[in-house]
VOMARKOL-747009 format. One record per residue (C-alpha): residue number from 1; residue in three letters; x, y, z. Coordinates in Angstrom, 1 decimal. Layout:
BEGIN
+------+-------+--------+--------+--------+
! kefi ! vexnu !     xx !     yy !     zz !
+------+-------+--------+--------+--------+
!  NUM !   ALA !      X !      Y !      Z !
...
+------+-------+--------+--------+--------+
% end
This chain:
BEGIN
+------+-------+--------+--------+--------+
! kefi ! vexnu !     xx !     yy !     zz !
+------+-------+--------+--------+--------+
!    1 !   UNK !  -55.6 !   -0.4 !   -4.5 !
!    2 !   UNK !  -53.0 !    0.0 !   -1.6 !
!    3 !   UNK !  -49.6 !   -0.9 !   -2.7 !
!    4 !   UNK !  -48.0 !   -3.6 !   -0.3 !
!    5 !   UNK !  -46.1 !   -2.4 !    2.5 !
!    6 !   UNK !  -43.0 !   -0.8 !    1.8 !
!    7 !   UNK !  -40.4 !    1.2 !    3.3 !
!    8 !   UNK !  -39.8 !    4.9 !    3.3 !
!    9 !   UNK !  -37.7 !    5.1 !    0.4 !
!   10 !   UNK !  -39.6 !    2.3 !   -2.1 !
!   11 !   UNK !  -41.2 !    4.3 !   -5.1 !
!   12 !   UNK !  -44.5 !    5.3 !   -5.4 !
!   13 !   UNK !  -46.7 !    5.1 !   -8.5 !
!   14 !   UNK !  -49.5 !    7.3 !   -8.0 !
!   15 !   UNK !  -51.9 !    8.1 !  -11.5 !
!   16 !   UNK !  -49.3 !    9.3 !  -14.1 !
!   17 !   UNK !  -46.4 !    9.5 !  -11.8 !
!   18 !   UNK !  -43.8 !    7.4 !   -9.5 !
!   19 !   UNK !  -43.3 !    9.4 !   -6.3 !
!   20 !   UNK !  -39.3 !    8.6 !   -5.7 !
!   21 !   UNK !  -39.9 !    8.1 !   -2.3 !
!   22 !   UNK !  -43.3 !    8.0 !    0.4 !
!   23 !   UNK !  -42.1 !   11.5 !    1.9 !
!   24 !   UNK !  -44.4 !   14.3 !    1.4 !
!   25 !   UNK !  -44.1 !   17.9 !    2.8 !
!   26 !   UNK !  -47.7 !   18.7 !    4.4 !
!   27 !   UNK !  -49.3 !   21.8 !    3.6 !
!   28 !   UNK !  -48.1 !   24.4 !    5.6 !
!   29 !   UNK !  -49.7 !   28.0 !    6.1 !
!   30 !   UNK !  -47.4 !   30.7 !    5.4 !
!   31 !   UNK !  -49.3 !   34.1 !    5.9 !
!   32 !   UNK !  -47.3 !   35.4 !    3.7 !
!   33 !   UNK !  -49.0 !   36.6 !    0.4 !
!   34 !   UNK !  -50.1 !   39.9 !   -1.1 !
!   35 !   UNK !  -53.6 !   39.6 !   -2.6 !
!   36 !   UNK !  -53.3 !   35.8 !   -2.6 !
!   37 !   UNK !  -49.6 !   35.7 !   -4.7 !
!   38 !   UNK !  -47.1 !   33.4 !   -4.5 !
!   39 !   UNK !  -43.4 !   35.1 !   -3.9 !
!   40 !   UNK !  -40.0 !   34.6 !   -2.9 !
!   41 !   UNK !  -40.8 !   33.2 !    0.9 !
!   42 !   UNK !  -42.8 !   30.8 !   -1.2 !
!   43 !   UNK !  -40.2 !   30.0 !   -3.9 !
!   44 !   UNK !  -37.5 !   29.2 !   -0.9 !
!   45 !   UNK !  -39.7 !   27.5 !    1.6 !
!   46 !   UNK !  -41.2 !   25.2 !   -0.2 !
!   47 !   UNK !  -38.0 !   24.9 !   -2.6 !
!   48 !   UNK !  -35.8 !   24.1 !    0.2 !
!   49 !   UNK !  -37.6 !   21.0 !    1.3 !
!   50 !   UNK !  -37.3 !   19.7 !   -2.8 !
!   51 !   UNK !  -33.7 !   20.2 !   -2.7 !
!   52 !   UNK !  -33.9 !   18.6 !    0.9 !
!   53 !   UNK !  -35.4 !   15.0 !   -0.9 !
!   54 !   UNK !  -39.3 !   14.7 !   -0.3 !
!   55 !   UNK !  -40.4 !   12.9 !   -3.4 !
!   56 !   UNK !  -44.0 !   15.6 !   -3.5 !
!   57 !   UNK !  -44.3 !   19.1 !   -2.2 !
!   58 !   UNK !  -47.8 !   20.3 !   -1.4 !
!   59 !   UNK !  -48.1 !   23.9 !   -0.8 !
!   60 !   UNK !  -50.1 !   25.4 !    2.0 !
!   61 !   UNK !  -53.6 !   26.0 !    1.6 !
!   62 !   UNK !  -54.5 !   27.9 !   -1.5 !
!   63 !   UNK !  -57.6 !   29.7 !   -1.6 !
!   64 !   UNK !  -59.8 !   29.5 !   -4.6 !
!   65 !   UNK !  -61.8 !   32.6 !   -3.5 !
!   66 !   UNK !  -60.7 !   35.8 !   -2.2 !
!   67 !   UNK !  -63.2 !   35.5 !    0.9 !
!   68 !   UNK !  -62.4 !   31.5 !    1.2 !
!   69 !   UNK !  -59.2 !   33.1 !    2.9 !
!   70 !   UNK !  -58.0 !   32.0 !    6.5 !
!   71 !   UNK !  -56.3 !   35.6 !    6.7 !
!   72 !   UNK !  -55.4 !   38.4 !    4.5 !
!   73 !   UNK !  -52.3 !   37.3 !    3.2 !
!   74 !   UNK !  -53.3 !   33.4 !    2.5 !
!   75 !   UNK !  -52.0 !   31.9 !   -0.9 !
!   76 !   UNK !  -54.6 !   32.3 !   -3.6 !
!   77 !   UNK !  -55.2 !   30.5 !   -7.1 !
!   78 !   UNK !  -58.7 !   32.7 !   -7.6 !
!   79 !   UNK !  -57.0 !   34.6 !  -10.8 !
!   80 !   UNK !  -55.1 !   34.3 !  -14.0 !
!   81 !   UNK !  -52.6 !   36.3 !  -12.5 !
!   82 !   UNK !  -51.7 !   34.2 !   -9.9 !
!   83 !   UNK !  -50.6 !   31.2 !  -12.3 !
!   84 !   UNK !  -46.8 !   32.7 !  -13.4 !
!   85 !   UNK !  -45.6 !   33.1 !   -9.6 !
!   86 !   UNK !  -46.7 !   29.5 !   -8.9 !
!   87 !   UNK !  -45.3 !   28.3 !  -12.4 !
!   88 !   UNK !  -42.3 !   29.2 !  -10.9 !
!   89 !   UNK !  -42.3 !   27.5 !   -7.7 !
!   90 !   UNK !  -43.3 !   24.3 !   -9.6 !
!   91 !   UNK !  -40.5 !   24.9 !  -12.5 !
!   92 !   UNK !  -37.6 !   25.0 !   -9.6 !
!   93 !   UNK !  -39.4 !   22.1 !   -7.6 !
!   94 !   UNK !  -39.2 !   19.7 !  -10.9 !
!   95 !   UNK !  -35.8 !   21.0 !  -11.3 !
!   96 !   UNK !  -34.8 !   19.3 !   -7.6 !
!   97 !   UNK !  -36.8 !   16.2 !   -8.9 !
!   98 !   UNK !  -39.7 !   16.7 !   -6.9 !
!   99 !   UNK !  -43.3 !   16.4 !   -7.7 !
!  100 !   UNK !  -45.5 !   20.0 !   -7.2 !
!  101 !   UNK !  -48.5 !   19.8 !   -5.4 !
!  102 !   UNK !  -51.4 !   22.4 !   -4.7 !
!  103 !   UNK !  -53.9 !   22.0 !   -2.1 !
!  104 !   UNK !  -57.1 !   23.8 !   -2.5 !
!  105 !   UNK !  -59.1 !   24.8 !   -0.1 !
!  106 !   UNK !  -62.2 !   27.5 !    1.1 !
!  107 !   UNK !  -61.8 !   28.1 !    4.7 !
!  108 !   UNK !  -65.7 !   28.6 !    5.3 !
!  109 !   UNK !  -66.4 !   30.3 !    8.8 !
!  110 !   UNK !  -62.8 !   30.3 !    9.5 !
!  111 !   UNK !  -62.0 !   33.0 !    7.5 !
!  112 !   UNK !  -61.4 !   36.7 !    7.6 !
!  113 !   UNK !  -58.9 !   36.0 !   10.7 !
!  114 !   UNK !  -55.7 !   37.5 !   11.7 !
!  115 !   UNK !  -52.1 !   36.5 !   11.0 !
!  116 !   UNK !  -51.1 !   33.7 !   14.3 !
!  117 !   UNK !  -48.7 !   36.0 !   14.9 !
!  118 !   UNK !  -50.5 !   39.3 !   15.0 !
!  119 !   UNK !  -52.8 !   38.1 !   17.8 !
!  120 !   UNK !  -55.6 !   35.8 !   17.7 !
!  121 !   UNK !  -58.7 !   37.5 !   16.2 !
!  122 !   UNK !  -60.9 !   38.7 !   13.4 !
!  123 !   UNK !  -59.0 !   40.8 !   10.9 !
!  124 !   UNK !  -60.3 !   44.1 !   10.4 !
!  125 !   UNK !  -61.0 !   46.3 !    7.5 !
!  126 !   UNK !  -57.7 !   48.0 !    8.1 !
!  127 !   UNK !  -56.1 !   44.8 !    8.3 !
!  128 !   UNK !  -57.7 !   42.9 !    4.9 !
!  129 !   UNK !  -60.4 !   41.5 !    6.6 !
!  130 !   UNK !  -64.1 !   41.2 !    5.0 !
!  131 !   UNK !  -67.6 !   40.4 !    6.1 !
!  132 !   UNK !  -68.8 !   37.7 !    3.6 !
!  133 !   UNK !  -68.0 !   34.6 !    5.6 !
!  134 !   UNK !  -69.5 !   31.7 !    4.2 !
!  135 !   UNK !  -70.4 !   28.5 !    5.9 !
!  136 !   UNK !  -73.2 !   25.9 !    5.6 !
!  137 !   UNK !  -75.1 !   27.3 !    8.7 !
!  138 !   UNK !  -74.9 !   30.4 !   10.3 !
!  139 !   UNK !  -73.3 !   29.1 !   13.2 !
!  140 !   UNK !  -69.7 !   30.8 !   14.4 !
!  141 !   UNK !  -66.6 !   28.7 !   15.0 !
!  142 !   UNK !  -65.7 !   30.2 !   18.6 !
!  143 !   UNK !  -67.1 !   33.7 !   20.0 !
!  144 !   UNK !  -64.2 !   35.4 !   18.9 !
!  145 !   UNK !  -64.8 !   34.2 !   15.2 !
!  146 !   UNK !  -66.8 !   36.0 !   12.4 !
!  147 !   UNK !  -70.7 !   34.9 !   12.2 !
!  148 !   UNK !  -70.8 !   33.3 !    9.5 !
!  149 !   UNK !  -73.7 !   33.7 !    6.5 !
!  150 !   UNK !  -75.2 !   30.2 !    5.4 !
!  151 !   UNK !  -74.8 !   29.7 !    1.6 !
!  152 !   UNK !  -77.7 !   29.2 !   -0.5 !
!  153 !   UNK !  -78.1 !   27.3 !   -3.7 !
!  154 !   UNK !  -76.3 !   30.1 !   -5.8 !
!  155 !   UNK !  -73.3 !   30.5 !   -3.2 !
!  156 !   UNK !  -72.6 !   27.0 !   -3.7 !
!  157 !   UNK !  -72.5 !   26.6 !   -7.3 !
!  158 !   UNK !  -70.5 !   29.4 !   -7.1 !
!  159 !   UNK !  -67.9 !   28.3 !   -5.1 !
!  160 !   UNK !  -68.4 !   24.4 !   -7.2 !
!  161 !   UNK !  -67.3 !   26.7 !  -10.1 !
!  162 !   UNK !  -64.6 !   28.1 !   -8.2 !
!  163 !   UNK !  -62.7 !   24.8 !   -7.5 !
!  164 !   UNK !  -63.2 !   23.9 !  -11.1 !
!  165 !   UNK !  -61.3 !   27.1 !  -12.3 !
!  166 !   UNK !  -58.9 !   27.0 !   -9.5 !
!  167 !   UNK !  -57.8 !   23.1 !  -10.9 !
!  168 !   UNK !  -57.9 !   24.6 !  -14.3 !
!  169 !   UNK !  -55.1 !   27.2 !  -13.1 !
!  170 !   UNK !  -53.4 !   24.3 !  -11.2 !
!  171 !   UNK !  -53.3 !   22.6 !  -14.6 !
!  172 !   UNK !  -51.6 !   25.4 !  -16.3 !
!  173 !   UNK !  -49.1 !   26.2 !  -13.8 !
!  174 !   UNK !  -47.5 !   22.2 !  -14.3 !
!  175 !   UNK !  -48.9 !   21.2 !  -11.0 !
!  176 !   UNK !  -48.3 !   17.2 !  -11.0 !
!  177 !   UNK !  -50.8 !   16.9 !   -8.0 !
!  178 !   UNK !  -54.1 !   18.5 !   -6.8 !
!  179 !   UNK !  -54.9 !   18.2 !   -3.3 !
!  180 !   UNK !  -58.7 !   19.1 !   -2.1 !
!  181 !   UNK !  -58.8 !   20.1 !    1.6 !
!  182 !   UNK !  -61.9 !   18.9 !    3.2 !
!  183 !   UNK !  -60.4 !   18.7 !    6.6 !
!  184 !   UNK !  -59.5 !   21.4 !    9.8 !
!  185 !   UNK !  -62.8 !   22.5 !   10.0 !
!  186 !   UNK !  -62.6 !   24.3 !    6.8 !
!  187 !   UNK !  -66.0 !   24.8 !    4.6 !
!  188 !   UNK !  -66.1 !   21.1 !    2.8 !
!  189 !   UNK !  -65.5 !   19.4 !    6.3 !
!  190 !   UNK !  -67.7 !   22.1 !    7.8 !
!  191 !   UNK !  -70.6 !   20.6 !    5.5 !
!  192 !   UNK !  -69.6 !   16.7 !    6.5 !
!  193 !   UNK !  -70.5 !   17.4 !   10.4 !
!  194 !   UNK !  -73.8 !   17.8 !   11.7 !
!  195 !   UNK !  -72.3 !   20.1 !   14.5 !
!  196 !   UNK !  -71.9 !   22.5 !   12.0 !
!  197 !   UNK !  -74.3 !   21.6 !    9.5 !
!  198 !   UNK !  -77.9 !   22.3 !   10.5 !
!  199 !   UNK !  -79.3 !   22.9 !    6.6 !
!  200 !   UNK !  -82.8 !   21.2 !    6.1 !
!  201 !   UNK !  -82.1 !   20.9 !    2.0 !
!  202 !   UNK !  -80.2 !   18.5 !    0.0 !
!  203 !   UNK !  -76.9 !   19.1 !    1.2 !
!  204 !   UNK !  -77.9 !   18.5 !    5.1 !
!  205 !   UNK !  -79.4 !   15.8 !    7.3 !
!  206 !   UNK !  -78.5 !   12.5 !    5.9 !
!  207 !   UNK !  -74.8 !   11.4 !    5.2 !
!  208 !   UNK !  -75.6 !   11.1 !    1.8 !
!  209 !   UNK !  -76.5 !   14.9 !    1.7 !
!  210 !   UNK !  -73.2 !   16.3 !    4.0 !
!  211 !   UNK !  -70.4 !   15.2 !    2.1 !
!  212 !   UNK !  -72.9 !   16.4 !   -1.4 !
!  213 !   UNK !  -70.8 !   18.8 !   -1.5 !
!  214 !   UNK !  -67.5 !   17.6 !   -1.7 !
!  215 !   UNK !  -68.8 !   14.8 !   -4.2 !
!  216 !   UNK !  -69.7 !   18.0 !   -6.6 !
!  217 !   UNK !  -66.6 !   19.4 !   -6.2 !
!  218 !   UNK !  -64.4 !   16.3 !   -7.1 !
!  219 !   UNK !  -66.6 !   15.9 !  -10.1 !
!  220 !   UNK !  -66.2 !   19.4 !  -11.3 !
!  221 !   UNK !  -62.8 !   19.0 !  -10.5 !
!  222 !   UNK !  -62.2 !   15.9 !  -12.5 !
!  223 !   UNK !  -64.2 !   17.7 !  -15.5 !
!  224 !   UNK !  -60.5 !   19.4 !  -16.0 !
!  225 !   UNK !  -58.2 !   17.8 !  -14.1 !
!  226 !   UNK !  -56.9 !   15.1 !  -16.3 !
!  227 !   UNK !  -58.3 !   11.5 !  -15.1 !
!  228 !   UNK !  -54.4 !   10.0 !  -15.2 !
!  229 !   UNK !  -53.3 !   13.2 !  -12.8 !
!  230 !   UNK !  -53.2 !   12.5 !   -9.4 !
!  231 !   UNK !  -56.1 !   13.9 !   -7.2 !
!  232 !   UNK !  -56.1 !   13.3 !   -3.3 !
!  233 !   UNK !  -58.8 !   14.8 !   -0.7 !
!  234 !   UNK !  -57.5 !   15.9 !    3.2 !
!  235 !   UNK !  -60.4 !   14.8 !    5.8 !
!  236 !   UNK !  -60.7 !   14.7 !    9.3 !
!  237 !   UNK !  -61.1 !   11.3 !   10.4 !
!  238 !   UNK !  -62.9 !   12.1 !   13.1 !
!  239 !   UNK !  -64.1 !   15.9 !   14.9 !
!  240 !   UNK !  -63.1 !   14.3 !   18.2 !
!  241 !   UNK !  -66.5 !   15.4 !   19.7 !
!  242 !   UNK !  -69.9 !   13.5 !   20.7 !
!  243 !   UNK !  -72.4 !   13.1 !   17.8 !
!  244 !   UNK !  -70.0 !   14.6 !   15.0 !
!  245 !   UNK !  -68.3 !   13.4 !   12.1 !
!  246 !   UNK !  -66.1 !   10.0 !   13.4 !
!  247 !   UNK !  -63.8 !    7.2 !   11.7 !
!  248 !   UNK !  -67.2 !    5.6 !   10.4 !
!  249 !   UNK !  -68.1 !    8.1 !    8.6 !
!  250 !   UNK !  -64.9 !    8.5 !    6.9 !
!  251 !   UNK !  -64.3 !    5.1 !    5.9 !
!  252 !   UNK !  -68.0 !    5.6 !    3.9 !
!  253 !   UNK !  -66.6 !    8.4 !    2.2 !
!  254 !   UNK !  -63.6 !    7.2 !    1.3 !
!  255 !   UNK !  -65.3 !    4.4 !   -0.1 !
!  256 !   UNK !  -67.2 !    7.0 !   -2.0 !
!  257 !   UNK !  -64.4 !    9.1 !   -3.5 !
!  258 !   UNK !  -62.5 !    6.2 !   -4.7 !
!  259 !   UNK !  -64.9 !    5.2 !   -7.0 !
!  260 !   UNK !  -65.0 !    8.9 !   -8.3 !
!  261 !   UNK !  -61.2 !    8.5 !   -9.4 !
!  262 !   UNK !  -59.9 !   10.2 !   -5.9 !
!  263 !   UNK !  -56.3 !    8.6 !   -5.8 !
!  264 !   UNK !  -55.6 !    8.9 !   -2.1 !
!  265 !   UNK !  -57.2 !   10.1 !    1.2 !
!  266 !   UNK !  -54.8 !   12.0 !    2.9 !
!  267 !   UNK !  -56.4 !   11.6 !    7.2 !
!  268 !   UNK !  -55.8 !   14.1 !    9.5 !
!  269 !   UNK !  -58.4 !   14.7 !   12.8 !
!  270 !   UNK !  -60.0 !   17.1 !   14.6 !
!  271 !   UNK !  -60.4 !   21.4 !   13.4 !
!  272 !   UNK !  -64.3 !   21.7 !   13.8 !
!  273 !   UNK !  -64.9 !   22.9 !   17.2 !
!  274 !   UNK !  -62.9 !   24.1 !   19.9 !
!  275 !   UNK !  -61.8 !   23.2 !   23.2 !
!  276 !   UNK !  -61.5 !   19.0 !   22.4 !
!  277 !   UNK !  -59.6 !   16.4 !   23.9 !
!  278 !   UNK !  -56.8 !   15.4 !   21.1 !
!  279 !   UNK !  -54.7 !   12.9 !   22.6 !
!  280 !   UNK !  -51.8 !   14.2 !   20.7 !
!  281 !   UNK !  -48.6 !   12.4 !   20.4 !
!  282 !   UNK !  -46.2 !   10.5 !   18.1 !
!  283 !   UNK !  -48.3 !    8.8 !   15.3 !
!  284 !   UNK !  -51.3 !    9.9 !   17.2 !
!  285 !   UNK !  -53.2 !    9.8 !   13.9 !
!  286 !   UNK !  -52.1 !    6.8 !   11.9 !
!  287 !   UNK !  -54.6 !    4.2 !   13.1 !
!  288 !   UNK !  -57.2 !    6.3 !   11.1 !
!  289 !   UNK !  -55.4 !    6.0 !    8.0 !
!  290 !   UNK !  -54.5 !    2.2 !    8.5 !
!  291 !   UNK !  -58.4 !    1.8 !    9.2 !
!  292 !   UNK !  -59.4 !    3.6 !    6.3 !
!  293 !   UNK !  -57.0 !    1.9 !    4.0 !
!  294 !   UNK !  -57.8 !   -1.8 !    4.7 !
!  295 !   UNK !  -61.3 !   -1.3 !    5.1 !
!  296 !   UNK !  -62.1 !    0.8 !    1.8 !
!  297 !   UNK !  -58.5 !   -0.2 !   -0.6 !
!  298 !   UNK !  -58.2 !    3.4 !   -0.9 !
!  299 !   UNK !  -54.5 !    5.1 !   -1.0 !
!  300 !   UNK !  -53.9 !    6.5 !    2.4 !
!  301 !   UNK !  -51.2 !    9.1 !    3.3 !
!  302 !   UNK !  -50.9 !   10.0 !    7.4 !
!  303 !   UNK !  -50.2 !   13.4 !    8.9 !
!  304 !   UNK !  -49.1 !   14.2 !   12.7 !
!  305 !   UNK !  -46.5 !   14.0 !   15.1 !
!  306 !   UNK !  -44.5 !   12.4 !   12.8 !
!  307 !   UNK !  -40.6 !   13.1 !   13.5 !
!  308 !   UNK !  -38.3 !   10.1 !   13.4 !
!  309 !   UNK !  -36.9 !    8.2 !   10.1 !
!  310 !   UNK !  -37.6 !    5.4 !   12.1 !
!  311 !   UNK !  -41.1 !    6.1 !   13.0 !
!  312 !   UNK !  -41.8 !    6.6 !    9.6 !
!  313 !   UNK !  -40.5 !    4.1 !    8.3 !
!  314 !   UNK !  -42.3 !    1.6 !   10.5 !
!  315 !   UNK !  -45.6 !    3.4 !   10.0 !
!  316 !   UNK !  -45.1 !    2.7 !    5.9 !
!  317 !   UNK !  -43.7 !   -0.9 !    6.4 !
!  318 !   UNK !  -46.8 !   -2.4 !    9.3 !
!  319 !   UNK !  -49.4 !   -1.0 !    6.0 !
!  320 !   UNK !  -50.7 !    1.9 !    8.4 !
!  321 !   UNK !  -50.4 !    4.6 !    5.1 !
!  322 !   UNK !  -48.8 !    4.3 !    1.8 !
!  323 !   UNK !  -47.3 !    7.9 !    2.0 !
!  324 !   UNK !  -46.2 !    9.9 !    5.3 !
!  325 !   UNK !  -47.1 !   13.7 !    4.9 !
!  326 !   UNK !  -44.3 !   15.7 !    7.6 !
!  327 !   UNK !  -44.6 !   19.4 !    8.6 !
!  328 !   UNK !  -43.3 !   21.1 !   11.3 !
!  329 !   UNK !  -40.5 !   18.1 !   11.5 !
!  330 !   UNK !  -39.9 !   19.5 !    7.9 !
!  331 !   UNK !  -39.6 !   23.3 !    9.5 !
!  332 !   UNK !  -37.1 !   22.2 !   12.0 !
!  333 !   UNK !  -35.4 !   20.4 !    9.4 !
!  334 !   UNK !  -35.7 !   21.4 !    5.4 !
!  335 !   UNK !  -32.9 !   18.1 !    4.5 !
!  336 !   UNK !  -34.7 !   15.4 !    6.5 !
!  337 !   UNK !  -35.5 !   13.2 !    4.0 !
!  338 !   UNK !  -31.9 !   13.3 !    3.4 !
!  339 !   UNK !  -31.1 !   12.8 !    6.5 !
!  340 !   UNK !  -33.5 !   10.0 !    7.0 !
!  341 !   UNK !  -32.0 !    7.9 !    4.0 !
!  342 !   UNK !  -28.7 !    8.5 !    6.2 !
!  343 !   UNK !  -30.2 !    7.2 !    9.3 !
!  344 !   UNK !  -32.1 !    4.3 !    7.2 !
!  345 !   UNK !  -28.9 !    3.5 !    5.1 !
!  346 !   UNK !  -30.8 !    4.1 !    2.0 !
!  347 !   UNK !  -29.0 !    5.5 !   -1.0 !
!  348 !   UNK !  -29.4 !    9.3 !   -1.6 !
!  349 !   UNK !  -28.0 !   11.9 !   -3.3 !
!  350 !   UNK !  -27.2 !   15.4 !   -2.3 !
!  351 !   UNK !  -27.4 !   18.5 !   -4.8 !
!  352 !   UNK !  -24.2 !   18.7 !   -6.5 !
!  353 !   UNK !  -23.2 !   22.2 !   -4.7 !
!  354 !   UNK !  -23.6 !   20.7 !   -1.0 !
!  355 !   UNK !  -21.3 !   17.5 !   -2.1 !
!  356 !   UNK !  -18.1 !   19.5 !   -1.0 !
!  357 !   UNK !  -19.6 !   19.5 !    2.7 !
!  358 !   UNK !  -21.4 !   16.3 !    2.3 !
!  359 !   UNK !  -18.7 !   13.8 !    1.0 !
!  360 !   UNK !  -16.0 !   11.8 !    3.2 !
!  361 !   UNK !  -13.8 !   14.6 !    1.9 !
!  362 !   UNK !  -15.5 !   17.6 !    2.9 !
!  363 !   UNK !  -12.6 !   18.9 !    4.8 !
!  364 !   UNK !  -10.6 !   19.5 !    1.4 !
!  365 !   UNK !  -10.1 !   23.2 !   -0.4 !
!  366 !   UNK !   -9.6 !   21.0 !   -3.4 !
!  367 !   UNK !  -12.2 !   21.7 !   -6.2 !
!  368 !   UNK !  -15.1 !   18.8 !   -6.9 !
!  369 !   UNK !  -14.3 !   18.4 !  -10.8 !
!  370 !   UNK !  -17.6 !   16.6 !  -12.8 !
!  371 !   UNK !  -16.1 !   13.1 !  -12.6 !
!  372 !   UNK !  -16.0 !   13.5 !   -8.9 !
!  373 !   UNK !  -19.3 !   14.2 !   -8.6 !
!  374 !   UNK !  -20.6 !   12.0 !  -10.7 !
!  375 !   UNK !  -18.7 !    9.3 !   -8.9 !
!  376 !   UNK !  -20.7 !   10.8 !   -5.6 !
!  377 !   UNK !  -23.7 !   10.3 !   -6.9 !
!  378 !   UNK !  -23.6 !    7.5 !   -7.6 !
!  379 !   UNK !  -21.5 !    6.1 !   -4.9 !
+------+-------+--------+--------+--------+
% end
């Protein structure tokens, strides 16, 4: 059930952990991997926001197949050999006293696309790009998209199977947190929508038979993911488009995945189709959570616009969300959560090596002995 409300700083106990504080770094695409591998852009960008305070640390989309992909160089958990590189992400994250979290994700007919930064497009051969797009119908994002190839009974158990091993890899690697990405207009939320999802079998039509999918995939999740470790599911609360999925629909689902031992919903909007009206601003998002919270008891974290200690804080204390997820806020800023506690006159504690620059002495040459930091910290 949804804790009462409580401010940005107020613990969090969450399966078999207490988040220190509601402050959660979003996923974030990085485009930055070689055949799906964590490295040292990962290791310092998502480290840097651990030292900087968020209580959890979700890393970008992680792809638990090669073609389930957004680009080439996409994060990846589809191997053995990816476990040690995230190990050590997670390692130096619990060493910052932080919770690790992975989210994992099949991009569907999204995938096989360039870097942002390369130009918008499909990636070619040249580039690390691939033909076998899969989606639920073989209907194309946008024109300038890859056609997709609709999965059949096979493809889907498949990529079931793939989750299942991906959680398993999670597990090893000391993840504290899985994270299920069924939002964006990636492949699970590209089942969920009848816009996309034109099959005639059991997993189209009827509600019951769109979000099948996802259902399968918690439970083969859950098959190795221990029961008392968290597990939350990204949706999109709504496609933001006539006759798609909408807030309705969600709040059924939600209803669904907490009673299949889903800890907490994590809403976001929108991703399906192109060229929607979003009316995008500061907490443009968080009455979807808030719904979704008091109408199903689920856990609810909210995602969006969210810059301003202040404005989270509010968010947490009116019951709109339990945990506030922040990204590019988080770009601008690696130490906001620091800097929040500041600006909320919460108590906080630096890293030991920035206390020189961060105490009421930081203009002194003089060295910090232990008994001076310790006295910091706890000051």
């Amino acid at each position: 059930m949804p804790a009462d409300s409580a401010n940005l700083f107020a613990p969090l106990e969450v399966g078999n952990i207490t988040l220190p504080n509601r402050i959660v770094v979003s996923p974030m695409c990085q485009y930055s991997s070689e055949d799906g591998f964590a490295n040292d852009w990962h290791l310092v960008h998502l480290g840097s926001r651990a030292i900087g305070g968020a209580g959890l640390v979700i890393t970008e989309a992680t792809a638990v197949t090669p073609e389930g992909r957004i680009s080439p160089h996409d994060l990846g958990i589809w191997k053995d050999e990816h476990i040690a590189p995230l190990k050590r992400m997670v390692d130096f994250m619990h060493g910052q006293g932080a919770f690790a979290g992975i989210q994992l994700a099949h991009a569907g007919r999204k995938a096989s696309m360039r870097v942002p930064w390369m130009g918008e497009g499909i990636a070619t051969a040249e580039e690390g790009g691939w033909d076998n797009v899969l989606a639920p119908s073989a209907i194309a994002y946008a024109p300038h998209y890859n056609q997709p190839r609709a999965l059949d009974q096979a493809g889907i158990s498949k990529i079931i199977a793939a989750f299942a091993q991906a959680a398993k890899r999670a597990l090893l690697a000391g993840f504290d947190v899985i994270e299920l990405h069924a939002a964006h207009g990636y492949l699970l939320h590209e089942f969920f929508s009848p816009l996309s999802n034109h099959r005639t079998d059991q997993y189209g039509g009827a509600f019951e038979n769109r979000v099948r999918l996802l259902i399968e995939v918690v439970d083969a999740v859950r098959e190795t993911w221990p029961e008392e470790r968290p597990l939350f599911v990204r949706i999109s609360a709504t496609d933001w488009a006539e006759d798609g999925w909408n807030l309705q629909n969600s709040m059924a689902l939600a209803a669904q995945l907490r009673l299949r031992k889903v800890d907490l919903v994590d809403v976001s909007s929108g991703g399906l189709v192109p060229g929607v009206k979003i009316p995008v601003g500061p907490g443009y998002q968080t009455h979807f959570s808030e719904q979704i919270r008091r109408h199903t008891g689920v856990l609810t974290g909210t995602v969006g616009m969210i810059t301003e200690p202040a404005q989270a804080d509010h968010i947490l204390r009116t019951g709109q969300a339990d945990l506030v997820l922040i990204a590019r806020e988080l770009l601008r800023d690696p130490y906001w959560a620091l800097h929040a506690a500041d600006d909320l006159g919460q108590k906080f504690t630096w890293p030991v090596q920035y206390l020189r620059a961060t105490s009421a002495e930081a203009g002194s040459r003089e060295p910090i002995t232990a008994d001076d930091a310790e006295a910091l910290r706890m000051a």
